[in-house]
C-alpha positions in Angstrom: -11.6 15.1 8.0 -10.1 13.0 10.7 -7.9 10.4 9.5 -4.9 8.0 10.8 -1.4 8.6 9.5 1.2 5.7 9.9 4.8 6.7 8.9 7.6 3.9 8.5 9.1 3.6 12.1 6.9 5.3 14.2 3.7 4.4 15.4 0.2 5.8 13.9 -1.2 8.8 15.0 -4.3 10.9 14.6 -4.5 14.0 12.0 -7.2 16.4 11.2 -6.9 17.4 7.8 -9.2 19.8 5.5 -9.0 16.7 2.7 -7.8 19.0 -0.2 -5.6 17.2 -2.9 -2.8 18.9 -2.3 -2.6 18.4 1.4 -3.2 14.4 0.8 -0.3 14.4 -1.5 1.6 16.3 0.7 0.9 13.3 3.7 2.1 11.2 0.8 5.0 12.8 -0.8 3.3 12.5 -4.1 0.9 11.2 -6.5 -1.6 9.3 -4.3 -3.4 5.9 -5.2 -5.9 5.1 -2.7 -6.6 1.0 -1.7 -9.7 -0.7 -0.1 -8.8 -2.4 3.5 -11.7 -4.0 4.0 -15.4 -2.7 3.8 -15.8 0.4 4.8 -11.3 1.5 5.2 -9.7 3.6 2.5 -5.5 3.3 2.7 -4.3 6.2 1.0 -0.2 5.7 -0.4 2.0 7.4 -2.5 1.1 5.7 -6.3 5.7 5.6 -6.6 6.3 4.7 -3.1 8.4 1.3 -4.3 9.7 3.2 -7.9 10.9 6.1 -5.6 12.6 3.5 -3.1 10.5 4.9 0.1 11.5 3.2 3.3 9.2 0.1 4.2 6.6 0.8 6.2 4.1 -2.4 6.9 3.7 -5.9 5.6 -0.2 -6.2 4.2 -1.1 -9.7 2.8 1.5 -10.1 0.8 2.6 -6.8 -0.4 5.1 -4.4 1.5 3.4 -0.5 1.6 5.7 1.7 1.3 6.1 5.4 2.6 3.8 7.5 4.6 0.1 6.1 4.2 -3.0 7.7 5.9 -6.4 6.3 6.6 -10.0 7.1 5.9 -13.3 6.3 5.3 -15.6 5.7 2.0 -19.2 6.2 1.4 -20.0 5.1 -2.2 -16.9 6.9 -4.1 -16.3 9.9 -1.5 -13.7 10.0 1.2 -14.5 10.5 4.5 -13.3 11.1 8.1 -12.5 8.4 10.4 -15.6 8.4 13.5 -13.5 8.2 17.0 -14.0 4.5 17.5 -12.6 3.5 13.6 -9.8 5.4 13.9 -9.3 3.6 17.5 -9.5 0.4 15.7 -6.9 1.2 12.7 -4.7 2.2 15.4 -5.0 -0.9 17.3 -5.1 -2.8 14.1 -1.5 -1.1 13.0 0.2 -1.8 16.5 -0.7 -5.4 15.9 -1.5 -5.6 12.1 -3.4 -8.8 12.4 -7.3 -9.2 12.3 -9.9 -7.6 10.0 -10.1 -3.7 10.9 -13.7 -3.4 9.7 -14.4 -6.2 12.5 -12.3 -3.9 15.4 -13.4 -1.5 17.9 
């Protein structure tokens, strides 16, 4: 499963992961909670990252994510790899977080 990883400070980067439980919580450093960025984007962050005082990491909306987050995709309720070209456009979307990453690419 190819997916986007963004940790606070350093720019995003590319993964390939087997999409196991474990290894997503391991990305995460813990319990993961998963959040819909628009349509067809799946962010997936650590469920304590704010309890557990994780280090900011990006500013979306109005709400600071916090820790090591990863991206994928969604059909219906399974997770999926990012194609080439989405994962192109959550990069570019996370250099310049602004825009609609559904509408990138």
């Amino acid at each position: 499963m190819n997916i986007i990883v963004k940790e606070p400070g350093k720019q995003a980067y590319h993964k390939s992961i087997e999409g196991t439980l474990q290894e997503m919580q391991e990305i995460v450093g813990g319990y993961i909670e998963t959040v819909r960025v628009g349509k067809l984007l799946l962010m997936v962050c650590n469920e304590e990252g704010k309890l557990l005082g994780l280090p900011h990491n990006f500013a979306l909306g109005n709400d600071i994510i916090c820790g090591t987050v990863f991206f994928c995709s969604m059909i219906g309720e399974d997770m999926i790899g990012l194609s080439l070209e989405h994962a192109r456009a959550v990069r570019h979307w996370l250099d310049g977080l602004e825009g609609d990453p559904d509408e990138r690419g």
